[in-house]
DRENDO-1510 file (C-alpha; in Angstrom, 1 decimal, always signed):
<recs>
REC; n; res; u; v; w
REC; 1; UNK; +8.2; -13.2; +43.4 .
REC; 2; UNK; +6.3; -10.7; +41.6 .
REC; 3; UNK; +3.4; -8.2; +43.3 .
REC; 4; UNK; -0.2; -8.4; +41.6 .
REC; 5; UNK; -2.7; -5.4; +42.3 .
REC; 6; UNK; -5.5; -6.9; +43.7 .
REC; 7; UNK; -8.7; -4.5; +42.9 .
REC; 8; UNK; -11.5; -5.4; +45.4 .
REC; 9; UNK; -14.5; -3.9; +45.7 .
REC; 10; UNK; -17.0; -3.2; +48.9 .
REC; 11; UNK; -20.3; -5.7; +49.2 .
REC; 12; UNK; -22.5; -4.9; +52.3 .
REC; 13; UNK; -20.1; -5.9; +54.8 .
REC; 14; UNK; -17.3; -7.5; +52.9 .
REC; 15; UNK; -15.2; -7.5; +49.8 .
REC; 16; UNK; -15.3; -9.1; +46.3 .
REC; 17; UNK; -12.6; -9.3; +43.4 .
REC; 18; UNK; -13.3; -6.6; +41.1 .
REC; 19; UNK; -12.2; -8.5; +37.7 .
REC; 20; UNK; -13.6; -5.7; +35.3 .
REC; 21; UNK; -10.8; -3.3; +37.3 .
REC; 22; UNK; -8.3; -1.5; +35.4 .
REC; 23; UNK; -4.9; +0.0; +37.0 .
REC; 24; UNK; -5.5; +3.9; +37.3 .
REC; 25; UNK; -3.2; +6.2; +35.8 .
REC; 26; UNK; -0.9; +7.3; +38.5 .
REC; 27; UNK; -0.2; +3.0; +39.4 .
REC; 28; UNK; +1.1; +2.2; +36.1 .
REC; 29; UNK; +4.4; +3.1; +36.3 .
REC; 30; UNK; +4.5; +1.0; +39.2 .
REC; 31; UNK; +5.2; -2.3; +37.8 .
REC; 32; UNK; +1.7; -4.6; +39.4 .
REC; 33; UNK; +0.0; -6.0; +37.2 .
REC; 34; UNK; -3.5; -6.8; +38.0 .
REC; 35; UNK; -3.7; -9.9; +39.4 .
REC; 36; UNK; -6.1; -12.6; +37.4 .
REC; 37; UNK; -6.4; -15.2; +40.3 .
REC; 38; UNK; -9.9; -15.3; +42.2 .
REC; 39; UNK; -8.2; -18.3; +44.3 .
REC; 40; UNK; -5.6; -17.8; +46.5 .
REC; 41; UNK; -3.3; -20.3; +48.7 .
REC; 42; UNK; -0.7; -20.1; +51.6 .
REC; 43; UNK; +1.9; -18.8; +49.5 .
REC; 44; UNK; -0.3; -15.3; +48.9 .
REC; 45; UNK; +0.6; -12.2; +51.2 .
REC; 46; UNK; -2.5; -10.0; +51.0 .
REC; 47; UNK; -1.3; -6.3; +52.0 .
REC; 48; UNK; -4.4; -4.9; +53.6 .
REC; 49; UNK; -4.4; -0.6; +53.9 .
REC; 50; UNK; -5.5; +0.5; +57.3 .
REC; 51; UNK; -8.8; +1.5; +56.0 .
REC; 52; UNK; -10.3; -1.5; +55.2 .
REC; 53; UNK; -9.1; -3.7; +58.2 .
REC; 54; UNK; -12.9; -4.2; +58.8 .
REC; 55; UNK; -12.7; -5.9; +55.9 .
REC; 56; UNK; -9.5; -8.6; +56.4 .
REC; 57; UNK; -12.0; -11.5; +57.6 .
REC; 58; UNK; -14.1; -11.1; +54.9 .
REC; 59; UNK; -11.7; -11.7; +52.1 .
REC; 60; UNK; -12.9; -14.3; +49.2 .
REC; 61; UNK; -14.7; -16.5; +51.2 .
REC; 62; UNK; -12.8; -19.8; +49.2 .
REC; 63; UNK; -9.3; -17.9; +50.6 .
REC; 64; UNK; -10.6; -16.9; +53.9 .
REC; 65; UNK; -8.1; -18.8; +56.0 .
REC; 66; UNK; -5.7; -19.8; +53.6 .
REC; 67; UNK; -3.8; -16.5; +52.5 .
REC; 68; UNK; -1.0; -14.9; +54.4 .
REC; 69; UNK; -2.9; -11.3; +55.9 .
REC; 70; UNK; -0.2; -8.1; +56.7 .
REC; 71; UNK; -1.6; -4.3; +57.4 .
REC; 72; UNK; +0.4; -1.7; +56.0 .
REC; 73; UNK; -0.2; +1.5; +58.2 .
REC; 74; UNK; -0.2; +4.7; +56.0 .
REC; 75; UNK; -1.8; +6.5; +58.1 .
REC; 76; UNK; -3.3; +5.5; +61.6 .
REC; 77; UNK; -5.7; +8.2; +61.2 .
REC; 78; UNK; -7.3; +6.5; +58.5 .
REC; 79; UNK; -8.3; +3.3; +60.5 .
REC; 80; UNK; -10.4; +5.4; +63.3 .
REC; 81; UNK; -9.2; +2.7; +65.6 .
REC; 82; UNK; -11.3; +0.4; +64.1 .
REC; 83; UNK; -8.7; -2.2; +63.9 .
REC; 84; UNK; -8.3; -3.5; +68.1 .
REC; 85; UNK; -7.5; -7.3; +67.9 .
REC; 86; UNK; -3.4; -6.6; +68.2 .
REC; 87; UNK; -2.9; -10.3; +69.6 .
REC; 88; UNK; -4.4; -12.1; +65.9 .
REC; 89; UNK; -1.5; -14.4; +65.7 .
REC; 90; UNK; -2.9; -14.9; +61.9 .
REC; 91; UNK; -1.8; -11.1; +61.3 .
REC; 92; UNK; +1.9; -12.0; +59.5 .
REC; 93; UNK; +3.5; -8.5; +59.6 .
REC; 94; UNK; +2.6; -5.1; +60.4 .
REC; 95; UNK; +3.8; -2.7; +58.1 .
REC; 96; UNK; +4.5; +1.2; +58.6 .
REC; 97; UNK; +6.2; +4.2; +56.5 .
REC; 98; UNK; +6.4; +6.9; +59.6 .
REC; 99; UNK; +7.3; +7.4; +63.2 .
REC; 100; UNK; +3.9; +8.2; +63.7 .
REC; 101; UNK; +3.2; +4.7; +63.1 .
REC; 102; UNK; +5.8; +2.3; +64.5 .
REC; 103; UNK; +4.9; +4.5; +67.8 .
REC; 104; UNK; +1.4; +3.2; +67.8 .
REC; 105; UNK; +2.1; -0.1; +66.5 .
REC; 106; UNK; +4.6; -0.1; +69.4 .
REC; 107; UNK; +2.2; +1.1; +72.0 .
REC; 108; UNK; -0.9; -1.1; +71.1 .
REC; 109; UNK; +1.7; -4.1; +71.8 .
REC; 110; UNK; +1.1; -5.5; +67.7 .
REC; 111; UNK; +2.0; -9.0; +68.2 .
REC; 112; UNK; +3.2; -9.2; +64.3 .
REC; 113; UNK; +6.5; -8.3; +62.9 .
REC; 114; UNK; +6.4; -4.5; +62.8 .
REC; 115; UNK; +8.5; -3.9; +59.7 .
REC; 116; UNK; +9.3; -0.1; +57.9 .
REC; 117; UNK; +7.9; -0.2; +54.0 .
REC; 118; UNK; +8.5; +2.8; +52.2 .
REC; 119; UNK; +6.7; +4.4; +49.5 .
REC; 120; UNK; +7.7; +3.7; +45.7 .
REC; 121; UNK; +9.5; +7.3; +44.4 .
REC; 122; UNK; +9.1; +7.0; +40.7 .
REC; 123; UNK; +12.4; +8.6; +39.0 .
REC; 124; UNK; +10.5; +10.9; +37.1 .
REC; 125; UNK; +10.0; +12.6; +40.5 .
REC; 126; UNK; +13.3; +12.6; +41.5 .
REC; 127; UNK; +15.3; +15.8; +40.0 .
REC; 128; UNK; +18.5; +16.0; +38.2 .
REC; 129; UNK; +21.6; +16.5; +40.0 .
REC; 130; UNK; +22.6; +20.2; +38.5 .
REC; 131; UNK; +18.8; +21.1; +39.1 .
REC; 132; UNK; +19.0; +20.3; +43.2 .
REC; 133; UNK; +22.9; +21.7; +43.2 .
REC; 134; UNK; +21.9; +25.0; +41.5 .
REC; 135; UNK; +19.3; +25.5; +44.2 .
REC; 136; UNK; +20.0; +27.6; +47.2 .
REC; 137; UNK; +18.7; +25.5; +50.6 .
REC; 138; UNK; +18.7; +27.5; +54.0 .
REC; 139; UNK; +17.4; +25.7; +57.1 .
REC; 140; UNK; +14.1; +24.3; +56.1 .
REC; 141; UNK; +11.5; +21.6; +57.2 .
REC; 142; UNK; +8.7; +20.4; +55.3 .
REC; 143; UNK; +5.7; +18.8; +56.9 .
REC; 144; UNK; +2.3; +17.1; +56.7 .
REC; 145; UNK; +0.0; +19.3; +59.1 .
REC; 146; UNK; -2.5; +16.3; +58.9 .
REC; 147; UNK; -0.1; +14.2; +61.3 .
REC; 148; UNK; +1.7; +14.5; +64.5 .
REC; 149; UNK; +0.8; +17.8; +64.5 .
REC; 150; UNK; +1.1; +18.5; +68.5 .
REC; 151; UNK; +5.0; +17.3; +68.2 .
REC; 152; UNK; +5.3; +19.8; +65.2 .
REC; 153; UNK; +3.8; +22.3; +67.0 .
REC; 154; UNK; +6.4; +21.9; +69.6 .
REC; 155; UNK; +9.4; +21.9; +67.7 .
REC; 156; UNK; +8.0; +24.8; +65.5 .
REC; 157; UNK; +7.5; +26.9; +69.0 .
REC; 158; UNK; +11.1; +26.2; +70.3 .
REC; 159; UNK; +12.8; +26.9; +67.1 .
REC; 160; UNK; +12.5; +30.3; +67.3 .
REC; 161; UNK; +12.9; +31.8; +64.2 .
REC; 162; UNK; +15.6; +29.8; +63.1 .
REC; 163; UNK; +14.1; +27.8; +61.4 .
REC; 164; UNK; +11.5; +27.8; +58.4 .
REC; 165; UNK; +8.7; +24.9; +58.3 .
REC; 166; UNK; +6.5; +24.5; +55.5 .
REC; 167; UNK; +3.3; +22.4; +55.3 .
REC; 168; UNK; +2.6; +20.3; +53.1 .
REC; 169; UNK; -0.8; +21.3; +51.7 .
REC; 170; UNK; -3.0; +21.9; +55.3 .
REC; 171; UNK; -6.5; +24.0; +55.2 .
REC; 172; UNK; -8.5; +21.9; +52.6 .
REC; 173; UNK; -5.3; +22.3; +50.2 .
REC; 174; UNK; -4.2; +18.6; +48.5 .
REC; 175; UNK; -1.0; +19.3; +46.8 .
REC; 176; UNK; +0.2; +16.6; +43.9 .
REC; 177; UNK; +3.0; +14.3; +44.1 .
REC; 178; UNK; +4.9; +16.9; +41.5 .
REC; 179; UNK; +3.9; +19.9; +43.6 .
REC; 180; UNK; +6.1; +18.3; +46.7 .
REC; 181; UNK; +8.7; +17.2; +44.8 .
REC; 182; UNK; +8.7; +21.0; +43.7 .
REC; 183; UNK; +8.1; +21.8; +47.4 .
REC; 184; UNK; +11.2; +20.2; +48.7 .
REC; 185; UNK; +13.1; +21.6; +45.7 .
</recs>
């Protein structure tokens, strides 16, 4: 089995293919090529991201009810609790990459498979051995301060000094993929 980028694009209240996409920069080393079907069947899982799940029933209208649908939960925040119908029995799996999000998965009862799915770490982000050995690590956390933030505030507050936490980017800052993986060096 082999994933296919779908690019779609948003028309009035629903989505088209976008067959004059290309694959940005930062996807390419991922492997997906664009996908050159308009016409899907049974055997296709569409991933939807938790932005558009407005967007799920409006999907090609030839594949409407014919492709497999799954939600992959990024960040909850992101669907402004748009998304409410957790009995859809035509919702194949529910997909999450933090606690954060299996909790609310779990507590709106999703009816789906609820299933972890990790982000892609390309090796070039990954550091040599001698470079992670060489440095010196004390106690540290690192966190996004756009999630869960009253459990990190918590833990930050009993910790005393113990401890040192980090944010990852916070106050309008958007740090890169390299400038965490320098981060958590």
């Amino acid at each position: 089995n082999l994933a296919h980028m779908i690019y779609l694009k948003e028309r009035g209240q629903s989505v088209v293919v976008d067959r004059y996409a290309s694959t940005p920069d930062p996807y390419k080393e991922y492997d997906a090529p664009l996908s050159s079907c308009e016409i899907f069947d049974k055997y296709d899982l569409v991933i939807w991201p938790e932005c558009w799940t407005c967007y799920i029933d409006s999907f090609p209208d030839q594949s409407r009810n014919v492709v497999q649908k799954s939600i992959w939960w990024l960040s909850v925040n992101n669907n402004r609790s748009t998304f409410q119908k957790w009995d859809r029995v035509d919702i194949r799996e529910h997909f999450h990459q933090s606690e954060y999000a299996r909790e609310y998965l779990h507590r709106n009862k999703a009816l789906a498979h609820v299933m972890e799915m990790t982000e892609f770490i390309p090796s070039r982000r990954i550091p040599p051995p001698h470079k992670v050995e060489e440095s010196c690590r004390d106690l540290d956390v690192v966190y996004n301060p756009l999630k869960g933030m009253h459990y990190t505030d918590t833990i930050i507050q009993r910790s005393g000094k113990k401890i040192s936490f980090t944010p990852i980017g916070g106050n309008g800052l958007r740090l890169t993929p390299d400038d965490v993986t320098n981060l958590l060096l």
